[in-house]
DRENDRENKE-381313 format. One record per residue (C-alpha): x, y negated, z; residue in three letters; residue number from 1; chain. Coordinates in steps of 0.2 Angstrom, whole numbers, plus 5000, padded with zeros to 4 digits. Layout:
REM residues N
+------+------+------+------+-----+------+
:   px :   py :   pz : code : pos : unit :
+------+------+------+------+-----+------+
:    X :    Y :    Z :  Ala : NUM :    A :
...
+------+------+------+------+-----+------+
REM end
This chain:
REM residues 271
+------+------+------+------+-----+------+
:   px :   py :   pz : code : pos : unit :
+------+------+------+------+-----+------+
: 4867 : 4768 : 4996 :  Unk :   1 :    A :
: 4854 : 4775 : 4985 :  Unk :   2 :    A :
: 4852 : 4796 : 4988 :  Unk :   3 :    A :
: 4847 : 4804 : 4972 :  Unk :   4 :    A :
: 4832 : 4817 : 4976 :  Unk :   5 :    A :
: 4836 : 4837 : 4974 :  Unk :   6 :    A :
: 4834 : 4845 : 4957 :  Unk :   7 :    A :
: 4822 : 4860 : 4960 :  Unk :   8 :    A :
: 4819 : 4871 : 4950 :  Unk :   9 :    A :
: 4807 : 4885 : 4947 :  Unk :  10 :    A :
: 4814 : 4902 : 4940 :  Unk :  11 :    A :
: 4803 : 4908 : 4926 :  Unk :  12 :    A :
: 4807 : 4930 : 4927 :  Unk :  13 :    A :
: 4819 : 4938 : 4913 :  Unk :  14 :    A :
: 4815 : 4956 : 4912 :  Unk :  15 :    A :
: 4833 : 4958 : 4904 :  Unk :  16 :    A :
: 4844 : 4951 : 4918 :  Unk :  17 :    A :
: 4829 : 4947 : 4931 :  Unk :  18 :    A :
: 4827 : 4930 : 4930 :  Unk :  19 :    A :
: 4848 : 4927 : 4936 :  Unk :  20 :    A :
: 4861 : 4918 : 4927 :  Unk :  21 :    A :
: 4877 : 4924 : 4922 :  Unk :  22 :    A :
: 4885 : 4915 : 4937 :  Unk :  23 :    A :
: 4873 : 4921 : 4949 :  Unk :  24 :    A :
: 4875 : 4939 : 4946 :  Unk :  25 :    A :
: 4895 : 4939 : 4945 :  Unk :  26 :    A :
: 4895 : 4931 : 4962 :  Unk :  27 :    A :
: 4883 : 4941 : 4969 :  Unk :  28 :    A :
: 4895 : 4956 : 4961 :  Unk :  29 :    A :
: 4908 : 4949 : 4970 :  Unk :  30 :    A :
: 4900 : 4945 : 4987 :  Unk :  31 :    A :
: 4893 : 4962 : 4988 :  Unk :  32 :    A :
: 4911 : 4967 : 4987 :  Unk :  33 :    A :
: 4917 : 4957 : 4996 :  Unk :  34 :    A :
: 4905 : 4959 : 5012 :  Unk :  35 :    A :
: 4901 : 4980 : 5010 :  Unk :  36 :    A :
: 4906 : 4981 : 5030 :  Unk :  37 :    A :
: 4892 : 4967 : 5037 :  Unk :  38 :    A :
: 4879 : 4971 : 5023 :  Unk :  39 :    A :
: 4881 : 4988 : 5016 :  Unk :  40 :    A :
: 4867 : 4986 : 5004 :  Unk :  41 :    A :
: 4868 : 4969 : 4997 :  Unk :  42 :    A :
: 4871 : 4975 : 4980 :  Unk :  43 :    A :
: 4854 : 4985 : 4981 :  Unk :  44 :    A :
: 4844 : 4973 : 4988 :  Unk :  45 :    A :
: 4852 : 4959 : 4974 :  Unk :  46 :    A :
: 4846 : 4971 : 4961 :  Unk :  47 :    A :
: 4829 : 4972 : 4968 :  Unk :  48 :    A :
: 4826 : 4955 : 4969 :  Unk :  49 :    A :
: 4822 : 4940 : 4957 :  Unk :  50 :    A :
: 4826 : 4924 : 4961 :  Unk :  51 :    A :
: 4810 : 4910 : 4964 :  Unk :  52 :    A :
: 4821 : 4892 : 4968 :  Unk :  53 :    A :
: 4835 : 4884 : 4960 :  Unk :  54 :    A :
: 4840 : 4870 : 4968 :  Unk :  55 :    A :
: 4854 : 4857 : 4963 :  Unk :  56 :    A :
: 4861 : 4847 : 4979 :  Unk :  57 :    A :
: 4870 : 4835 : 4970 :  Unk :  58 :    A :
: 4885 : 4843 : 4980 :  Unk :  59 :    A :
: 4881 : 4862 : 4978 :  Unk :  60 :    A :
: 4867 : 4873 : 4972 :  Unk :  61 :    A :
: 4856 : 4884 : 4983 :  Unk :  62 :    A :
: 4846 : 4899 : 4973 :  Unk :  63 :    A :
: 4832 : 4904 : 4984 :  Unk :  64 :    A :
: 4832 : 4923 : 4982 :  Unk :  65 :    A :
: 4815 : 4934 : 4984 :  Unk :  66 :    A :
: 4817 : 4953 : 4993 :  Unk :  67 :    A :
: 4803 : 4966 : 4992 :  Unk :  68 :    A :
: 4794 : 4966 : 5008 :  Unk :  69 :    A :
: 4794 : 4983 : 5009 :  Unk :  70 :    A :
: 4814 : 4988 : 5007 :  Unk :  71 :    A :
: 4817 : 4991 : 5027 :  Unk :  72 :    A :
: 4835 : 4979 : 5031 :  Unk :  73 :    A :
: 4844 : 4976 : 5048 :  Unk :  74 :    A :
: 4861 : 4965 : 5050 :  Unk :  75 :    A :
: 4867 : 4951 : 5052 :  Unk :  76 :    A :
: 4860 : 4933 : 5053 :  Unk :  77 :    A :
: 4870 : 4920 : 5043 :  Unk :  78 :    A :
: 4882 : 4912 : 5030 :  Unk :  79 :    A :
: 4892 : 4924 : 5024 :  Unk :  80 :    A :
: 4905 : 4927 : 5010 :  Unk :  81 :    A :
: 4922 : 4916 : 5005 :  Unk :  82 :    A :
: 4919 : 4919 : 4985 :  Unk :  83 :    A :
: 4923 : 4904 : 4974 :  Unk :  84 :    A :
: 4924 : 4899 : 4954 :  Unk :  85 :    A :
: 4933 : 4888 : 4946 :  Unk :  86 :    A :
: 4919 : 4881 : 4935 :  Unk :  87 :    A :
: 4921 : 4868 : 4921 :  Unk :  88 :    A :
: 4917 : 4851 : 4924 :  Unk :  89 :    A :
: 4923 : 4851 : 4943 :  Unk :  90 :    A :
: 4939 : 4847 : 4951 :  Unk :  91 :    A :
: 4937 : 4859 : 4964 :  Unk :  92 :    A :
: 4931 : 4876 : 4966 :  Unk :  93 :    A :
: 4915 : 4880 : 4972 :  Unk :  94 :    A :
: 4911 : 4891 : 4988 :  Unk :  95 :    A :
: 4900 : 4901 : 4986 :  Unk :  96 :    A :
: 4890 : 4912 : 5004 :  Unk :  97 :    A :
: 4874 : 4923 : 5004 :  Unk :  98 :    A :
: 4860 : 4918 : 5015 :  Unk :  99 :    A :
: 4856 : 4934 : 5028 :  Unk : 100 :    A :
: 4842 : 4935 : 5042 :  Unk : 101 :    A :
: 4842 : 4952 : 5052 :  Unk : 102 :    A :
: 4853 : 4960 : 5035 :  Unk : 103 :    A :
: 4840 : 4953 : 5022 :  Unk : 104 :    A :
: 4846 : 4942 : 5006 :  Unk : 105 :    A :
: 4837 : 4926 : 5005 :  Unk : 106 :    A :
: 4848 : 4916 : 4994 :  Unk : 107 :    A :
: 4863 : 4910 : 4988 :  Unk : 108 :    A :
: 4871 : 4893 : 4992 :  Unk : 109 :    A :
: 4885 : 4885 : 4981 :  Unk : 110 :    A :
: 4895 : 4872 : 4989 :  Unk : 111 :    A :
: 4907 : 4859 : 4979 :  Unk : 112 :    A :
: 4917 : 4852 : 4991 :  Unk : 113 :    A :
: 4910 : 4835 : 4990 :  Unk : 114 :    A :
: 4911 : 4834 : 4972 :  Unk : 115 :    A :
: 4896 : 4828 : 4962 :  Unk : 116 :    A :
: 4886 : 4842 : 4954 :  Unk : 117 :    A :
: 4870 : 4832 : 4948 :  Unk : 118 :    A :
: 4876 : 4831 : 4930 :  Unk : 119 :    A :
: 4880 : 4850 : 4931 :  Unk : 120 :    A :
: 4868 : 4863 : 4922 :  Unk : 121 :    A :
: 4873 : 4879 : 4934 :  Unk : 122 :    A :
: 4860 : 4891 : 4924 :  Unk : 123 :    A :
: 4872 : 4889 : 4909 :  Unk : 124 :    A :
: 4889 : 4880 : 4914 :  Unk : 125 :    A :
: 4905 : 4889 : 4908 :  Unk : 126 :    A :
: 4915 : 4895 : 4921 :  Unk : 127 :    A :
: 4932 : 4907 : 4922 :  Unk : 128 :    A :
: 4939 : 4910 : 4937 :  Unk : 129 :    A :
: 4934 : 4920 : 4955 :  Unk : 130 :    A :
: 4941 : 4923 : 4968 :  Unk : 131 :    A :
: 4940 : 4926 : 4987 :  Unk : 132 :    A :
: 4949 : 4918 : 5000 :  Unk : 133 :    A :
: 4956 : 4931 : 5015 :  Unk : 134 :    A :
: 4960 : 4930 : 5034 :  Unk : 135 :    A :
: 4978 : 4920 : 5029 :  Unk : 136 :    A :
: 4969 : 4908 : 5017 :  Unk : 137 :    A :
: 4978 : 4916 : 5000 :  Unk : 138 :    A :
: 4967 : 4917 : 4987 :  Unk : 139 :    A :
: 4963 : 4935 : 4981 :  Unk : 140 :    A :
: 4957 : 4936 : 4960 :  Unk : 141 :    A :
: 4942 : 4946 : 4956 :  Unk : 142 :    A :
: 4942 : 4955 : 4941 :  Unk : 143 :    A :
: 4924 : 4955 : 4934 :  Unk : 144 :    A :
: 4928 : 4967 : 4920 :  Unk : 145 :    A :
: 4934 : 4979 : 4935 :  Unk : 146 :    A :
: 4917 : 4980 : 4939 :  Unk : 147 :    A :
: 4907 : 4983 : 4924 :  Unk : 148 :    A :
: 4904 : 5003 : 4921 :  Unk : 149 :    A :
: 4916 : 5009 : 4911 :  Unk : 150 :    A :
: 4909 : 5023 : 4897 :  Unk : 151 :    A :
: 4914 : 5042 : 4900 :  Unk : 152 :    A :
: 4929 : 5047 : 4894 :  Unk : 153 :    A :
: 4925 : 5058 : 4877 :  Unk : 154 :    A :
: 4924 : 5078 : 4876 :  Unk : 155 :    A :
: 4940 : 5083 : 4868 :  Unk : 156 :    A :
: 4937 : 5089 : 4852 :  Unk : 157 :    A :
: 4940 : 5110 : 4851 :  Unk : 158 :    A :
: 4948 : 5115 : 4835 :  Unk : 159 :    A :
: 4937 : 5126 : 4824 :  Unk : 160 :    A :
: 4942 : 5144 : 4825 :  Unk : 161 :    A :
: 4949 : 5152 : 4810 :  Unk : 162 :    A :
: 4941 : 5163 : 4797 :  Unk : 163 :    A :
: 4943 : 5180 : 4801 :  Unk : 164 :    A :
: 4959 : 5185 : 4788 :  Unk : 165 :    A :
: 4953 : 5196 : 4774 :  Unk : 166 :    A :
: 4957 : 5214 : 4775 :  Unk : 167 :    A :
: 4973 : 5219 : 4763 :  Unk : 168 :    A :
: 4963 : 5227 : 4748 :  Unk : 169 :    A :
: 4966 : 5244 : 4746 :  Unk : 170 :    A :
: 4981 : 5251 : 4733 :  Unk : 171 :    A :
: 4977 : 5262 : 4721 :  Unk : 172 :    A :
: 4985 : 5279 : 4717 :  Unk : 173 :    A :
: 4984 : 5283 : 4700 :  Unk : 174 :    A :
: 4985 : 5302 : 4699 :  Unk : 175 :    A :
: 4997 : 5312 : 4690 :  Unk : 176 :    A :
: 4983 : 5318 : 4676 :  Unk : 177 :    A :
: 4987 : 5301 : 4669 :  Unk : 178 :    A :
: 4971 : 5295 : 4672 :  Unk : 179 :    A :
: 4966 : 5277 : 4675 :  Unk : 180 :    A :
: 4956 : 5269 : 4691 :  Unk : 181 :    A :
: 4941 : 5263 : 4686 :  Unk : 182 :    A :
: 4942 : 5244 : 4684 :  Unk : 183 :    A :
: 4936 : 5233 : 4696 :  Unk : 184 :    A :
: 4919 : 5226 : 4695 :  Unk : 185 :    A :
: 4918 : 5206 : 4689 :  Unk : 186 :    A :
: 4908 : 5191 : 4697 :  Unk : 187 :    A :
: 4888 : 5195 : 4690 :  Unk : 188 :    A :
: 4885 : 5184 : 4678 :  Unk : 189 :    A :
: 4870 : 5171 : 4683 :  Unk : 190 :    A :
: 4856 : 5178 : 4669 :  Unk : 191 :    A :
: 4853 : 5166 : 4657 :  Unk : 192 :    A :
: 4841 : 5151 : 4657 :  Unk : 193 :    A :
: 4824 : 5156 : 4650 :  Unk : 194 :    A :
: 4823 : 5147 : 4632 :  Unk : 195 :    A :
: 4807 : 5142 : 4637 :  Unk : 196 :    A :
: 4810 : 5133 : 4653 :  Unk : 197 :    A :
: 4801 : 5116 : 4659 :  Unk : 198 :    A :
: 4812 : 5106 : 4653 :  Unk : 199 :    A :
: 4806 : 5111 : 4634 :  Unk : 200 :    A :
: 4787 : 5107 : 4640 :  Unk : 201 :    A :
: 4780 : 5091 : 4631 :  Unk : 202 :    A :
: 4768 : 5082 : 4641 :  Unk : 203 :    A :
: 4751 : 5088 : 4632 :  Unk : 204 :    A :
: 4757 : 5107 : 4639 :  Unk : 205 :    A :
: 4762 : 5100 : 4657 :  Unk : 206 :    A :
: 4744 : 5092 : 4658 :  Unk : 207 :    A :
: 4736 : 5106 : 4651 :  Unk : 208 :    A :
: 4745 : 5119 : 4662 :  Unk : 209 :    A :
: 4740 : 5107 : 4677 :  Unk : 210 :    A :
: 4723 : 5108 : 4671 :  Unk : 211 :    A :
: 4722 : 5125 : 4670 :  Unk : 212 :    A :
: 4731 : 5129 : 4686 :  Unk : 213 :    A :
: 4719 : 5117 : 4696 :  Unk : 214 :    A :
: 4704 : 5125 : 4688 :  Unk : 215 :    A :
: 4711 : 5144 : 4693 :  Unk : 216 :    A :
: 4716 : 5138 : 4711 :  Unk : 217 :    A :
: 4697 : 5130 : 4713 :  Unk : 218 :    A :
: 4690 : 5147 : 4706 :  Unk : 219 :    A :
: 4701 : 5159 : 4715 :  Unk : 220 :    A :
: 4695 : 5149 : 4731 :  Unk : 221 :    A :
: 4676 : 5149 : 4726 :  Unk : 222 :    A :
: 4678 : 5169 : 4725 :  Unk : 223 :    A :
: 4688 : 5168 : 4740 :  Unk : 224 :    A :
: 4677 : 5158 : 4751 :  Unk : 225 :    A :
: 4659 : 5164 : 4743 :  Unk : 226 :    A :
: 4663 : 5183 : 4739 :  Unk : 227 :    A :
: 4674 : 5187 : 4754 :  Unk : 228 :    A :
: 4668 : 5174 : 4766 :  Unk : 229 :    A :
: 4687 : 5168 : 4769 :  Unk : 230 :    A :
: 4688 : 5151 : 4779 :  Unk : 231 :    A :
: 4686 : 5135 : 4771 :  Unk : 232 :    A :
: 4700 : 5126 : 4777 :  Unk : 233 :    A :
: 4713 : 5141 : 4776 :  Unk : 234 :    A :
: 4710 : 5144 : 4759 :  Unk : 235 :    A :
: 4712 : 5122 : 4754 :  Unk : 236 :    A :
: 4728 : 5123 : 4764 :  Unk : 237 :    A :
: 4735 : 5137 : 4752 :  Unk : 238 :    A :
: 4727 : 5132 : 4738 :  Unk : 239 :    A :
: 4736 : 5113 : 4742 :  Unk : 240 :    A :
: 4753 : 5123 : 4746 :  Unk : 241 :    A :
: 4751 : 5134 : 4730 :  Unk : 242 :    A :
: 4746 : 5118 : 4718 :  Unk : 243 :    A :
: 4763 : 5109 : 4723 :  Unk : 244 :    A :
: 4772 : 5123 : 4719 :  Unk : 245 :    A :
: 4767 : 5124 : 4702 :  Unk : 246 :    A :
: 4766 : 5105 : 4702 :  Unk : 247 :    A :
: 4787 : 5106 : 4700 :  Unk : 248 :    A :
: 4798 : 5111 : 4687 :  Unk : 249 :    A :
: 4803 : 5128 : 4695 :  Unk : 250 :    A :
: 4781 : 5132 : 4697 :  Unk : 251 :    A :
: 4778 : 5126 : 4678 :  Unk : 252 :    A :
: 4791 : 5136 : 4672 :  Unk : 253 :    A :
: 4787 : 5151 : 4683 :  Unk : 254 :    A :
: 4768 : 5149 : 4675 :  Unk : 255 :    A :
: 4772 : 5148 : 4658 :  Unk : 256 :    A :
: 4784 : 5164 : 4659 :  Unk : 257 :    A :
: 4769 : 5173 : 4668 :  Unk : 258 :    A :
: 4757 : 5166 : 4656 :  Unk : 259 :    A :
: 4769 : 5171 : 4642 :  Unk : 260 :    A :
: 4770 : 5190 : 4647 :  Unk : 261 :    A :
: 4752 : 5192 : 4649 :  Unk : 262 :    A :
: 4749 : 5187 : 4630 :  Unk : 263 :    A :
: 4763 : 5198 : 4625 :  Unk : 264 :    A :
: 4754 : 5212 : 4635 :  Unk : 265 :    A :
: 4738 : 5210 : 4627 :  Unk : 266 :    A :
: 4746 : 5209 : 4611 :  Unk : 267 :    A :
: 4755 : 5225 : 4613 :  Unk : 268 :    A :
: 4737 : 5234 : 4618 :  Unk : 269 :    A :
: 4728 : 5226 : 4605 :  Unk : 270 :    A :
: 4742 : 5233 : 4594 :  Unk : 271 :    A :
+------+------+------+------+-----+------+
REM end
């Protein structure tokens, strides 16, 4: 009889799930559970890990797992763990132990039974069921969505408070001298909209409004930086501030109204 040489692979690192497959990390989930008394922190050192070896059997799968030096362990030395998946393509589930020396992880063995796993891809086979085996054989169903972190609960919402009721308006006597409370003042009327707004500008005065507010702005600063020895770059931020104002609507239409009553001024002292 012809033996078929081991598959090995090597693990190249994934960042997102650190290098594990789907079925790796759920039987690790469960094998931590399942073996919290003999290795209390199997979960952390799984998570601390990345995995350097897979290796397909023919009749299993071992994952060679790869511990920081440094993280202290002590425990047990052994094969340990009774977790198994029912995983497609095979009659029979597959055991599954964790590898310890002295409490520290150093791999994860799959064993089939006896079945042939060489045509089995175990980094992306589908798989359904798990489930641990107790002291009386019965087979005890791990719930892999029991594990997964479930998100908080939300804030219940607080109604908004009430606005404050409005005081009952005060009731008016009218004296006997027959003479009449004065009447209640209306809403103000908004003041009506200049005639000559922006919106009535053509385009040769918009230009020739920007012209002339550019050259005053570059004047003024002159003055300002020259005459009263005002810093440079203070007096081009507010120039820059003050030119964008007047580059809207709301800044041409506020320099043509000032421009306006100015002329009207000088008209009326020339008068």
């Amino acid at each position: 009889m012809t033996r078929t040489p081991r598959e090995t692979l090597h693990v190249q690192p994934d960042r997102r799930t650190g290098g594990y497959t789907r079925l790796e990390r759920t039987v690790m989930d469960a094998l931590a559970r399942e073996l919290r008394s003999e290795a209390p922190d199997l979960a952390a050192q799984f998570a601390a890990s990345r995995p350097t070896v897979r290796r397909n059997s023919g009749f299993g799968v071992f994952t060679e797992v790869l511990v920081p030096p440094e993280r202290p362990t002590s425990g047990p030395t052994g094969e340990f763990g009774t977790v198994h998946v029912v995983i497609s393509g095979l009659a029979d589930p597959v055991a599954f132990r964790a590898r310890l020396r002295n409490g520290r992880l150093l791999g994860l063995l799959g064993d089939s039974y006896g079945r042939d796993t060489r045509s089995t891809d175990f980094a992306s086979v589908p798989f359904d069921q798990v489930f641990t085996v107790d002291a009386t054989g019965r087979s005890v169903p791990f719930e892999v969505a029991s594990q997964t972190v479930r998100p908080p609960a939300p804030r219940p919402v607080q109604p908004a408070p009430a606005p404050p009721s409005r005081p009952p308006e005060p009731v008016l006597v009218q004296l006997r001298t027959g003479a009449t409370p004065p009447p209640r003042p209306g809403p103000a009327q908004e003041p009506a909209s200049s005639p000559a707004s922006s919106g009535d500008l053509s385009p040769e005065e918009r230009t020739t409004l920007r012209i002339g507010l550019w050259t005053g702005l570059f004047a003024l600063g002159s003055i300002l930086v020259l005459v009263f020895e005002v810093p440079i770059p203070f007096v081009f931020i507010a120039a820059f501030v003050a030119g964008r104002f007047f580059q809207t609507d709301r800044g041409l239409d506020l320099l043509r109204r000032t421009l306006t009553s100015l002329q009207q001024a000088a008209r009326e002292r020339q008068a």
